[in-house]
ZAMIVEX-68909 format. One line per field, with one value per residue (C-alpha): residue number from 1; chain; x, y, z. Coordinates in steps of 0.001 Angstrom, whole numbers, padded with zeros to 6 digits. Each point is the difference from the previous one (the first is absolute). Last residue first. Layout:
// residues N
pos	[NUM / ...]
unit	[A / ...]
x	[X / ...]
y	[Y / ...]
z	[Z / ...]
This chain:
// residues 501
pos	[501 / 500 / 499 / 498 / 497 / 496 / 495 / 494 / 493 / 492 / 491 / 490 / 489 / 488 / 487 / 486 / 485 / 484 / 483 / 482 / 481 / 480 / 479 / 478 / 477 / 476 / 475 / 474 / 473 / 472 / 471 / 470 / 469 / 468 / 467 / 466 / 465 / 464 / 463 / 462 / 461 / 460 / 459 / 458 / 457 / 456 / 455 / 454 / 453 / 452 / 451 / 450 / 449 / 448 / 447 / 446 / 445 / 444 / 443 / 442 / 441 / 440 / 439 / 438 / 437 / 436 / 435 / 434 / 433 / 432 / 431 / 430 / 429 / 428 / 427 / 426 / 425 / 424 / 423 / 422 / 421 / 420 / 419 / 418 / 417 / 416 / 415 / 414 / 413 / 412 / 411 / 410 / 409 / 408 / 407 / 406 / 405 / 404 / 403 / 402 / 401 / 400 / 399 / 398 / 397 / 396 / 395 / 394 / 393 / 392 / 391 / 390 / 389 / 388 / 387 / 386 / 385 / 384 / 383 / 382 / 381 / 380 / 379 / 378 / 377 / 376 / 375 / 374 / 373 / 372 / 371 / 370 / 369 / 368 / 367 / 366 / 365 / 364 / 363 / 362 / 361 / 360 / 359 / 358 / 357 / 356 / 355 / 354 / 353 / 352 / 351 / 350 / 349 / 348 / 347 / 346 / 345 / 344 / 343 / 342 / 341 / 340 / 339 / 338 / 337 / 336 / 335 / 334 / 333 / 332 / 331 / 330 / 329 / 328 / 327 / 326 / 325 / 324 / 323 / 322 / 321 / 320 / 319 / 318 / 317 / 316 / 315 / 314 / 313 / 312 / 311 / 310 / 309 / 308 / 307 / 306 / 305 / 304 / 303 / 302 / 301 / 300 / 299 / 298 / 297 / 296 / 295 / 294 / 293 / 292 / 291 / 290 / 289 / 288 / 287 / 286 / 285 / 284 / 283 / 282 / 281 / 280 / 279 / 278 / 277 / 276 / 275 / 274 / 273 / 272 / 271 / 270 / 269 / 268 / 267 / 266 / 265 / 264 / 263 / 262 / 261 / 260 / 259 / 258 / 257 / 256 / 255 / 254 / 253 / 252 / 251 / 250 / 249 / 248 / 247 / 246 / 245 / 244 / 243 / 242 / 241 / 240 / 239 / 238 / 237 / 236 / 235 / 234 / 233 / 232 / 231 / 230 / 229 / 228 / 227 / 226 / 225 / 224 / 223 / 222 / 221 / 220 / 219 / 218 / 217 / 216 / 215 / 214 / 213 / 212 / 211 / 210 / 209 / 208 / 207 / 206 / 205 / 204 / 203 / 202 / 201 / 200 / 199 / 198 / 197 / 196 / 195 / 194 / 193 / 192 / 191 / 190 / 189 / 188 / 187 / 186 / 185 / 184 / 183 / 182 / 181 / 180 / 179 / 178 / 177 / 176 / 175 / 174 / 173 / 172 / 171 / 170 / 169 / 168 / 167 / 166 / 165 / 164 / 163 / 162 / 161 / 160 / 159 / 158 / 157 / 156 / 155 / 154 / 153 / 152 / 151 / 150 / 149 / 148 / 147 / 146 / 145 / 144 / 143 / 142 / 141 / 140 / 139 / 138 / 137 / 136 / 135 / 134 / 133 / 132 / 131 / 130 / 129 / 128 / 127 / 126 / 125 / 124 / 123 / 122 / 121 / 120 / 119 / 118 / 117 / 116 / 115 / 114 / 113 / 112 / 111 / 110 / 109 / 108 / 107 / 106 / 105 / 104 / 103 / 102 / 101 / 100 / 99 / 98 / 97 / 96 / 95 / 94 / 93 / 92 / 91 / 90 / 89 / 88 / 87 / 86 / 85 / 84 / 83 / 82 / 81 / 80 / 79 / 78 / 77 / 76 / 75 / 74 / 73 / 72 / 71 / 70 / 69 / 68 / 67 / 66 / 65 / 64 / 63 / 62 / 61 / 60 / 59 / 58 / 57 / 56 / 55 / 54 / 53 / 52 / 51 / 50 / 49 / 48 / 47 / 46 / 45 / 44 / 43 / 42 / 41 / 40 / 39 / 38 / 37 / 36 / 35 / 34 / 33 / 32 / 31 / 30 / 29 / 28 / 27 / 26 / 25 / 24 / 23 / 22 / 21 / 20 / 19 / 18 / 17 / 16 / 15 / 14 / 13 / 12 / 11 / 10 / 9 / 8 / 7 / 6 / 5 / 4 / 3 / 2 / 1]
unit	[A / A / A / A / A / A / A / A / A / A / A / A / A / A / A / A / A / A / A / A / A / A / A / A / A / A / A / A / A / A / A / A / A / A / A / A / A / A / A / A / A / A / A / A / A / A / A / A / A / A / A / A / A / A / A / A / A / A / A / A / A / A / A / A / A / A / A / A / A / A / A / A / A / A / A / A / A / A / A / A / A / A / A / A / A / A / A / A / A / A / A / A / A / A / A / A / A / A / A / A / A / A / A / A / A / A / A / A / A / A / A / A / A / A / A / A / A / A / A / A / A / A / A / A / A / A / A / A / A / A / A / A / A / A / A / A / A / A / A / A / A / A / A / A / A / A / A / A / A / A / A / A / A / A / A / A / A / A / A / A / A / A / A / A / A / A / A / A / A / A / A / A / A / A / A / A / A / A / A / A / A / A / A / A / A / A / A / A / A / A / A / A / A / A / A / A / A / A / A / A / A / A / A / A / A / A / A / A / A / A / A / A / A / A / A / A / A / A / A / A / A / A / A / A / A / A / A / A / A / A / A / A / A / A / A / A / A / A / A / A / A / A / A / A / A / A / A / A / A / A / A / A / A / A / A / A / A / A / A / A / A / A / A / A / A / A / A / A / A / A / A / A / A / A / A / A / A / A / A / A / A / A / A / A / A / A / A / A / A / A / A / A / A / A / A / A / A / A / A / A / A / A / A / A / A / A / A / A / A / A / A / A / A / A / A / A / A / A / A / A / A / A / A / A / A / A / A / A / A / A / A / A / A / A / A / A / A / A / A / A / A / A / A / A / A / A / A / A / A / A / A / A / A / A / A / A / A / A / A / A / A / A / A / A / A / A / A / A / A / A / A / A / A / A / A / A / A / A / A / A / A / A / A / A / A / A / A / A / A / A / A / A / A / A / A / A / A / A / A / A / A / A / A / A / A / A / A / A / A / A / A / A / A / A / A / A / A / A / A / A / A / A / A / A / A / A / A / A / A / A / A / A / A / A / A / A / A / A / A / A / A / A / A / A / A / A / A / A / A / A / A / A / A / A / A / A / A / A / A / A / A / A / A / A / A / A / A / A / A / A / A / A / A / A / A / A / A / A / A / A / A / A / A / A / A / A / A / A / A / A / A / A / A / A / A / A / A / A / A / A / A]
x	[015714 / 002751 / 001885 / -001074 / -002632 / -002608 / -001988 / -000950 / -003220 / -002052 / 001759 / 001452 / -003881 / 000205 / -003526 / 001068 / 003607 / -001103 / -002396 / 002458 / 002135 / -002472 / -000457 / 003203 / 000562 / -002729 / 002166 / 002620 / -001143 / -001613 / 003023 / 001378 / 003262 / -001559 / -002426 / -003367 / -002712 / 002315 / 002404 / -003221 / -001094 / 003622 / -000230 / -003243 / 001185 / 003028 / -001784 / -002575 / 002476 / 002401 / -003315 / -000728 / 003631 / -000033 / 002486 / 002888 / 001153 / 003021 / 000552 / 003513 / 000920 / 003755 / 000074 / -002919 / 000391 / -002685 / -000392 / -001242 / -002808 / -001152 / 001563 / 003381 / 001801 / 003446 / 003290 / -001364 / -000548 / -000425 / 001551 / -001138 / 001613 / 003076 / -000269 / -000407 / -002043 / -002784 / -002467 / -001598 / -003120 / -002504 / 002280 / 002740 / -003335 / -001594 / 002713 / 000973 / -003401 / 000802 / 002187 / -003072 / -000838 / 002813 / 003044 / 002470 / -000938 / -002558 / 001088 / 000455 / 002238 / -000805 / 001397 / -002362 / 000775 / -000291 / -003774 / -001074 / -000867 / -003202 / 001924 / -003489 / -000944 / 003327 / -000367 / -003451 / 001663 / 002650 / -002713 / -002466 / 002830 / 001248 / -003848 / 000385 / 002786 / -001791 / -003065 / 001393 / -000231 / 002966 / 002880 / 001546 / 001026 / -003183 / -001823 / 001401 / -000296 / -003788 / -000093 / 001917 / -002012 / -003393 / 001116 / 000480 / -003051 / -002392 / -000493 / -004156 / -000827 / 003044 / -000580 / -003749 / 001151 / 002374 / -001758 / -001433 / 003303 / 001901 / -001696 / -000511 / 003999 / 000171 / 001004 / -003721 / -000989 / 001596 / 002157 / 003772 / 002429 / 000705 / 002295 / 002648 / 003612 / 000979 / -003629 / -000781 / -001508 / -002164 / 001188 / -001720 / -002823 / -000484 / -003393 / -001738 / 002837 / -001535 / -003513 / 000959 / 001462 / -003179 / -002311 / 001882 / -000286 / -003388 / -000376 / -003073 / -001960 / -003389 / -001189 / -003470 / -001479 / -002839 / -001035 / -003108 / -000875 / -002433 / 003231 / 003143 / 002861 / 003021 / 003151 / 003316 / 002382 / 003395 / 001598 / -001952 / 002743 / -000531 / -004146 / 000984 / 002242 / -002692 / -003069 / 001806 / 001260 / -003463 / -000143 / 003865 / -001336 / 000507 / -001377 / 003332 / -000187 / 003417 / -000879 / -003199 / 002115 / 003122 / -002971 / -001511 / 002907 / 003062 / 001154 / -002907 / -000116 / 003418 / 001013 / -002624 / 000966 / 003861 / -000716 / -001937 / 002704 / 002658 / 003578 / -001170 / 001372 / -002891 / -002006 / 001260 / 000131 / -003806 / -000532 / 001485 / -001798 / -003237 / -003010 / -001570 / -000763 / -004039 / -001001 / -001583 / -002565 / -002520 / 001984 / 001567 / -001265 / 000103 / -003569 / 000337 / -002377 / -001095 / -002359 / -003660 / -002103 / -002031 / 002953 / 001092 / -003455 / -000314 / 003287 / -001013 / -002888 / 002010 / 001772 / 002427 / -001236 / 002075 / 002941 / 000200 / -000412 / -002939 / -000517 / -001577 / 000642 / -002854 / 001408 / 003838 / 001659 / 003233 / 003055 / -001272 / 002174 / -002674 / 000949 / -000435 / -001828 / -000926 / -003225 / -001121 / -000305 / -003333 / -001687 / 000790 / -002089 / -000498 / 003988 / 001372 / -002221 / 001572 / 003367 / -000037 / -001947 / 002063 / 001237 / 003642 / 003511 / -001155 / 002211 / -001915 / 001843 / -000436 / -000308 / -002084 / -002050 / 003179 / -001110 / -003861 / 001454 / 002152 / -002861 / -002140 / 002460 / 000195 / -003979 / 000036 / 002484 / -000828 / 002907 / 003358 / 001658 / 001200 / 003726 / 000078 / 000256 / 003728 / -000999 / 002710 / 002600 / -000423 / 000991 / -003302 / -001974 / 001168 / -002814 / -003220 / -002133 / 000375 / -000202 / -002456 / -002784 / -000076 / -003552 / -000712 / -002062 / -003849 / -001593 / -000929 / 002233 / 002022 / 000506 / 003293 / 003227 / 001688 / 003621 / 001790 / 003817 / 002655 / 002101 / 001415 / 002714 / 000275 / -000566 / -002513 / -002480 / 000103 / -000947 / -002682 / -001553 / 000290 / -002473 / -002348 / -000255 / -001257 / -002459 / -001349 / -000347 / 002548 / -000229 / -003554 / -001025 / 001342 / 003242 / 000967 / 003205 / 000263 / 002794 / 002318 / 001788 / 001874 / 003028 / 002667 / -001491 / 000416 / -003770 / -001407 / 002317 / -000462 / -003643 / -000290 / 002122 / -002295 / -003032 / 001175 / 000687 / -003712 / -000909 / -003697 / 001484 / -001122 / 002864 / -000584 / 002486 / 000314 / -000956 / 001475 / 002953 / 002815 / 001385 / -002241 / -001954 / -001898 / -003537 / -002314 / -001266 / 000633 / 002434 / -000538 / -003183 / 001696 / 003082 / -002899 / -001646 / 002889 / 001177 / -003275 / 000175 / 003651 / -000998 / 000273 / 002733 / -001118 / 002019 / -004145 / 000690 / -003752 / -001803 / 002286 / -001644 / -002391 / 003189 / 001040 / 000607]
y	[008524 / 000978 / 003269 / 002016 / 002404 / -001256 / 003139 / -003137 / -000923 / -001464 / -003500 / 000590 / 000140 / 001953 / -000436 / -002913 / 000828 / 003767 / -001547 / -002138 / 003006 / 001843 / -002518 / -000049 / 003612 / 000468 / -001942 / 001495 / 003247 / -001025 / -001155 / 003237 / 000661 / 002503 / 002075 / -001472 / 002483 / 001869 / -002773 / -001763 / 002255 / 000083 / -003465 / -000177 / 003536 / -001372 / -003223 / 002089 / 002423 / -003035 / -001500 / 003010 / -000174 / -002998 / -002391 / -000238 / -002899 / -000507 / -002547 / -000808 / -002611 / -000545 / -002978 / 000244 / 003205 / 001377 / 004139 / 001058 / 002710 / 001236 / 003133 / 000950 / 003407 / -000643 / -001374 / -002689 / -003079 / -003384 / -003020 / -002988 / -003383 / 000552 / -003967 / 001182 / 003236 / -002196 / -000455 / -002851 / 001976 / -000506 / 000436 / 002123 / 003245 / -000909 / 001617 / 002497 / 001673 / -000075 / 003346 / 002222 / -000496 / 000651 / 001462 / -002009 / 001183 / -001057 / -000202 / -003786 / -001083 / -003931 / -002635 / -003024 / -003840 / -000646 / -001325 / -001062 / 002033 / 000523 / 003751 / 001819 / -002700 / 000136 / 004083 / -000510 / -001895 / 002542 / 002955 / -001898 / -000955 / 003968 / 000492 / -002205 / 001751 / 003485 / -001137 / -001590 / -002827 / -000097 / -001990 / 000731 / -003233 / -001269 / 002228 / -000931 / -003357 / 000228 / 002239 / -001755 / -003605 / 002218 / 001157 / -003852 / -000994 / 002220 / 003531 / 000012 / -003071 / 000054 / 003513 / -000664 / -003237 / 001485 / 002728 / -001725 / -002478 / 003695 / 001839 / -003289 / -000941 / -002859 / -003962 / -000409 / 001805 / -002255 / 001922 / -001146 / -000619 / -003527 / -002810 / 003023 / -000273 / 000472 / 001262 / 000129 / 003245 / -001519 / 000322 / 003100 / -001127 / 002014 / -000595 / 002615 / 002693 / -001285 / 000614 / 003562 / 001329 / -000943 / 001167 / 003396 / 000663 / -000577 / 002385 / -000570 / 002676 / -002018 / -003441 / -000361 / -000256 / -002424 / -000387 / 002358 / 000308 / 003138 / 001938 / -002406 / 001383 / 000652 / -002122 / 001097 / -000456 / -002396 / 000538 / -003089 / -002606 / -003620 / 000477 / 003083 / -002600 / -003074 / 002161 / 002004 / -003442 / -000553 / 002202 / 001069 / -000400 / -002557 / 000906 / 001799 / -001659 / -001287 / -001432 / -001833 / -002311 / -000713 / -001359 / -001877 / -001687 / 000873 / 003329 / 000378 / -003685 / -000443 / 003617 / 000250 / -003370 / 001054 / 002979 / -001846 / -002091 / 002703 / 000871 / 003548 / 000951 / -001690 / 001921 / 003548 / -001885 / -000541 / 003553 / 000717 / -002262 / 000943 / -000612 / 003163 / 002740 / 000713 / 003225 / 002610 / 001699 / -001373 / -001909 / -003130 / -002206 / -001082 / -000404 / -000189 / -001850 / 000129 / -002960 / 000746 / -002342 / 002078 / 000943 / -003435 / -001319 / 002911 / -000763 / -004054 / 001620 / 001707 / -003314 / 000965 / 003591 / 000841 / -001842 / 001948 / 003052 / 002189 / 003331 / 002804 / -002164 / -001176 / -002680 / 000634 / -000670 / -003478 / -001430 / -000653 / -000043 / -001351 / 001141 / -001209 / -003807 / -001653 / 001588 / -000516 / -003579 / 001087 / -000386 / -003719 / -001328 / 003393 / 001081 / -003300 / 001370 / 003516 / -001078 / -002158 / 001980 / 003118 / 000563 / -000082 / 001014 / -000362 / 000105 / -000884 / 000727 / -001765 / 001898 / -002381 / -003520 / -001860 / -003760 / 001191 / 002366 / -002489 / -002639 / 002590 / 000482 / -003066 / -001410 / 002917 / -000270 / -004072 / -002189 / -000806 / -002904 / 000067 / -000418 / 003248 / -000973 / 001310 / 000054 / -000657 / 002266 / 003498 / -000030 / -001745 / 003225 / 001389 / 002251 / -001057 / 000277 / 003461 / 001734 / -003131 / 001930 / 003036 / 000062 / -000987 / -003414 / 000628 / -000373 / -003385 / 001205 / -002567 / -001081 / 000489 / -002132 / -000647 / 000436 / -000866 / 001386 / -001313 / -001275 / 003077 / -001143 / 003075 / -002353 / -002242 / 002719 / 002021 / -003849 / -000216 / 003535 / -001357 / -002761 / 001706 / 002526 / -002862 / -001360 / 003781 / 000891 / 002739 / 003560 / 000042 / -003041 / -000008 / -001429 / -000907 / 000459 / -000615 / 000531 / 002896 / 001056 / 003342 / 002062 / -002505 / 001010 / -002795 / -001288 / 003589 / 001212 / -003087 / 000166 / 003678 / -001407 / -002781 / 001898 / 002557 / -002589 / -001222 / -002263 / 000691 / 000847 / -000519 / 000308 / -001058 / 001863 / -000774 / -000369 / -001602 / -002511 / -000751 / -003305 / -001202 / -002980 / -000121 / 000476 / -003111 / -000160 / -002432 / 001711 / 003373 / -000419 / -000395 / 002284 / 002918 / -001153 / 000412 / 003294 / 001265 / -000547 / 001507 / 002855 / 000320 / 002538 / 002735 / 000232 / 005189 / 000293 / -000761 / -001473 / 001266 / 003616 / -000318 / -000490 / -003355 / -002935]
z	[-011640 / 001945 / -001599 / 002535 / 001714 / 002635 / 002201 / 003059 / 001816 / -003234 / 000047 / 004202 / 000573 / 003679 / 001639 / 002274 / 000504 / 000766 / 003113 / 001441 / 000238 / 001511 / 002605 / 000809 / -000059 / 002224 / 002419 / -000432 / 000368 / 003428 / 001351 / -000140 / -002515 / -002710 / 002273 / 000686 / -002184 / -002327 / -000393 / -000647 / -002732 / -001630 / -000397 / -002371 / -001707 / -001403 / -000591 / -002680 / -000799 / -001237 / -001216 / -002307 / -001160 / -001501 / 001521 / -002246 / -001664 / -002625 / -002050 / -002194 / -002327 / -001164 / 002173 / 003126 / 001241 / 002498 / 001144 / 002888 / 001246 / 003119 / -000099 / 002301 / -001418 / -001853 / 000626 / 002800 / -002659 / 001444 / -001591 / -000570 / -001633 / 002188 / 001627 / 003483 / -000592 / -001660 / -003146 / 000877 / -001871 / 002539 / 002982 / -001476 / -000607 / 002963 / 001978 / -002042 / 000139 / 003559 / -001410 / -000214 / 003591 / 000622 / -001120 / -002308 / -003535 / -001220 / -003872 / 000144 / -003004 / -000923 / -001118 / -001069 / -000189 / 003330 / 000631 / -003804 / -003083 / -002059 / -000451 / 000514 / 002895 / 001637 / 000320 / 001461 / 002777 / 000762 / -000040 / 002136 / 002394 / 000074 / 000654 / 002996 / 001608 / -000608 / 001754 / 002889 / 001561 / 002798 / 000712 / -003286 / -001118 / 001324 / -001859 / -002605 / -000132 / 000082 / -002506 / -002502 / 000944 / -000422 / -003351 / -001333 / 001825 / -002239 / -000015 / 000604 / 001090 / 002349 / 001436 / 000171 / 002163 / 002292 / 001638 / 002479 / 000859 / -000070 / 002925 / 002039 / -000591 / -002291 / 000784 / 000846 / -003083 / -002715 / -001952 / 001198 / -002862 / -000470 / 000963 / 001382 / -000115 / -003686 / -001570 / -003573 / -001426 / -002863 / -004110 / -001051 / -002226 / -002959 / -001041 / 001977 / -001777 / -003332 / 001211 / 001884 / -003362 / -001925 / 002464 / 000275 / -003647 / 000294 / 002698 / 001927 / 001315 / 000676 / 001537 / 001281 / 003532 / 001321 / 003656 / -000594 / -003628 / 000257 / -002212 / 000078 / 002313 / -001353 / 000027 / -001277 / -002399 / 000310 / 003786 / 000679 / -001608 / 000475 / -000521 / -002760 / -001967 / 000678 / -001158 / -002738 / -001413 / -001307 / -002297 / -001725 / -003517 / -002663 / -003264 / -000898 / -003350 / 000459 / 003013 / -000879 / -002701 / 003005 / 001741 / -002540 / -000348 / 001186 / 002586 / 002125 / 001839 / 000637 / 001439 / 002065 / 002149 / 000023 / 001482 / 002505 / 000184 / 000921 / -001580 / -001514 / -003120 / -002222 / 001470 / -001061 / -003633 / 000930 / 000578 / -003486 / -001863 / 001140 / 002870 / -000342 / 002658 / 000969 / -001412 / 002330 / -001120 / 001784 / 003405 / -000777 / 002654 / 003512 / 001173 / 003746 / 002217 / 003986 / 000309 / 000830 / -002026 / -002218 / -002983 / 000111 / -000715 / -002603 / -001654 / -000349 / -001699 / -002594 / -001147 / -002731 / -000033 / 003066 / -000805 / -003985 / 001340 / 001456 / -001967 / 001979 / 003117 / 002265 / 002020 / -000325 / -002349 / -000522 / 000936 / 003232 / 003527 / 002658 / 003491 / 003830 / -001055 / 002891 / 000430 / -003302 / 001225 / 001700 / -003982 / -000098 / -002951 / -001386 / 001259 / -002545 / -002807 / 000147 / 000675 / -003837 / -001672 / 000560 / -003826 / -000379 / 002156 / 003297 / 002921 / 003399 / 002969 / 002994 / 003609 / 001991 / 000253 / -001320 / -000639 / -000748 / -002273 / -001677 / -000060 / -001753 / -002876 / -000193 / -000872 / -002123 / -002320 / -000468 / 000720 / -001966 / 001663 / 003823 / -000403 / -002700 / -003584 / -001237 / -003947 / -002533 / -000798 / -000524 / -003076 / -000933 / 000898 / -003444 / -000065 / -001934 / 002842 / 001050 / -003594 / -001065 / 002485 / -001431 / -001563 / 003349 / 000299 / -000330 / 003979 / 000986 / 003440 / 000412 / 003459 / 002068 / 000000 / 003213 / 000490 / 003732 / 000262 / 002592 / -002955 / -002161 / -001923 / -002010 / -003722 / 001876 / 001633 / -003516 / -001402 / 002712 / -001183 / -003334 / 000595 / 002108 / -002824 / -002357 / 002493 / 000729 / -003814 / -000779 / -000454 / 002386 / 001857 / 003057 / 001855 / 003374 / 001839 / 003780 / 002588 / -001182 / 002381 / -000865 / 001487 / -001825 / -003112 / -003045 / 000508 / -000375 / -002792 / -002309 / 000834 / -001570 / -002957 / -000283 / 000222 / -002437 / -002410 / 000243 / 002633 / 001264 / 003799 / 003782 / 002105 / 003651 / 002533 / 003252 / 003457 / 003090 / 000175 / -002362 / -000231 / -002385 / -000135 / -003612 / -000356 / -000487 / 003768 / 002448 / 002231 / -001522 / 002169 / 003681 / -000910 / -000525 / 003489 / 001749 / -001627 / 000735 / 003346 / 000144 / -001504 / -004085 / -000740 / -001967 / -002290 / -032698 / -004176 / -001236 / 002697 / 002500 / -000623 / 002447 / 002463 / 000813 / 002596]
């Protein structure tokens, strides 16, 4: 949940064994089948409005699976917040997720508390209870981490009573958690926030058990956006129901009241934005904290942009001869089936369809071909715009390797030479750059010029050390390549000038 001010205006896969034995339990346990296998994400929130716009984002996001929420006692009373969580479920027809309520704390409700409840949950529409009834926080959270015994993420968006009292009656489950995402300090801080003096103990159980943490705040001195009228006019554009979600509970009501006195902050949303997006601030290493790093060099302005971008969802790349696009690492070569899933939890399926496509098309991966499907993809996003409705002017002229931008450029765009919709420009000197039209609107994208150098160098290293045509070069440039679409964010990649907003 909060800052201190709130008060006042705040994969790994199982193995097959494990596998077996996970199916066996979720057989007769209260958590909902699921078609997914292997860890997830548990969300553990107190249900303010940043809580249900952080959720909105989570459950929306075709790169996340959620499995478990729970809820603590902090904005709103566990029962209550249980409640609304299943209406959030109900309104974005989420069915495959379990909600347990945690304990109250006998701790003096928030001063704050009738901000969170007194939102016009109702519009919602009634509450979707899961299958399985509302169970204790604790006695779920440990059957999900008995049920996946590696790599879940823990999201927590309030105090940590709920994970810290499920690890003291199971402390070796720690083991199958890899990260814990807090909104929250750090053991020790100068001036702990609202989470961390909610239930300070819970923070020292967390703080001895061994888990790698971060504390994703609003650094000192950095002010958290607000939630205004303006950003949810931006909202109000966008044709998504998580969108939608936000948009009915802040503007009646109380709601509609806390916006207008700019008491609503951008809090919670920093966890899910920076989760989906990593490219926002970075993490530094907590002082005699080992495992635990805290946020810093966040752009607020950035964290607003990258929330309403989040929300567009591009419509998906549908297929005409394939059932699906392959990702599974038996239908991947070795070198790509190991990098494959940081590429996907990183830039999402959408990206990896472009890519894959690509280099297909061009019968070779390579990292110019892929950053022309980074560029075409990230010029969809800005214009919130489907496969071939863009035109676009390459300025790569014809000569590789700068010219197999071209390539990835018509498959992630559906741009393409056959129907006239891109051109290539040869009247000038080749830069990786190209411009998008969409209507009367115009984009352009450039790579930055530290990352032309950057590449430029790359490549001209192993022309240096194989020769340009060897076998050798390409097969370092394979694996090079692979490494570039890993570490390339197409959102921060790109020098962006237009009239797109």
């Amino acid at each position: 949940m909060n800052q201190t001010s709130r008060g006042v205006g705040c994969p790994a896969r199982l193995a097959a064994a494990a596998a077996l034995a996970a199916a066996v339990l979720l057989a007769c346990s209260p958590l909902p089948a699921s078609g997914h296998t292997g860890a997830g994400v548990i969300v553990d929130t107190d249900m303010a409005a940043d809580d249900a716009r952080a959720l909105a984002l989570l459950l929306t996001s075709p790169y996340v699976h959620v499995t478990l929420v729970v809820t603590s006692d902090g904005a709103s009373p566990p029962d209550v917040g249980a409640t609304n969580v299943c209406r959030i479920l109900g309104f974005l027809k989420q069915t495959g997720v379990a909600v347990g309520v945690g304990r109250t704390l006998g701790a003096p409700a928030p001063a704050f508390r009738s901000n969170a409840t007194g939102l016009d949950w109702e519009r919602l529409g009634p509450p979707a209870i899961p299958p399985g009834g509302l169970r204790g926080a604790q006695e779920l959270i440990r059957l999900a981490l008995r049920s996946a015994p590696y790599g879940n993420l823990y999201i927590c968006l309030g105090p940590l009573s709920n994970l810290a009292e499920a690890l003291e009656a199971e402390p070796e489950l720690a083991r199958a958690i890899s990260l814990v995402l807090w909104y929250g300090t750090p053991p020790g801080a100068a001036r702990p926030d609202w989470n961390a003096q909610r239930d300070p103990a819970a923070l020292k159980r967390i703080a001895r058990a061994g888990l790698r943490v971060e504390a994703i705040g609003w650094p000192d001195g950095t002010a958290a956006p607000p939630v205004d009228d303006s950003l949810l006019s931006e909202l109000a554009l966008i044709r998504s129901p998580a969108a939608d979600l936000i948009l009915r509970l802040h503007q009646s009501g109380r709601g509609a009241e806390l916006v207008q006195k700019r008491h609503l902050k951008l809090w919670d949303d920093l966890v899910a934005v920076r989760f989906l997006n990593p490219s926002l601030g970075t993490m530094d290493a907590v002082p005699d904290q080992p495992g635990w790093s805290q946020l810093s060099g966040v752009d607020a302005a950035a964290l607003r942009r990258t929330l309403v971008a989040t929300l567009r969802m591009l419509p998906p790349r549908g297929t005409v001869i394939m059932a699906d696009f392959p990702a599974a690492p038996q239908d991947l070569l070795p070198d790509v089936a190991e990098a494959a899933p940081a590429i996907l939890a990183r830039h999402g399926l959408e990206e990896w369809k472009a890519a894959v496509l690509t280099s297909e098309l061009h019968r070779h991966l390579g990292t110019y071909s892929i950053i022309g499907a980074k560029m075409g993809l990230r010029a969809r996003e800005r214009f919130n715009v489907a496969l071939d409705e863009l035109r676009v002017e390459s300025h790569a002229g014809l000569e590789p390797p700068l010219s197999c931008l071209n390539d990835g450029l018509q498959v992630a765009t559906g741009a393409s030479l056959g129907r006239g919709t891109i051109t290539v420009l040869t009247n000038g000197p080749p830069v990786c750059e190209a411009i998008f039209r969409h209507g009367e609107a115009q984009l352009r994208l450039r790579l930055k010029p530290e990352l032309v150098r950057r590449i430029a160098d790359d490549l001209a290293a192993l022309v240096k050390r194989h020769g340009g045509t060897t076998p050798e070069y390409f097969q370092e440039v394979r694996a090079l390549s692979l490494k570039h679409w890993l570490e390339l964010d197409r959102s921060t990649m790109f020098d962006e000038e237009g009239s797109v907003l």
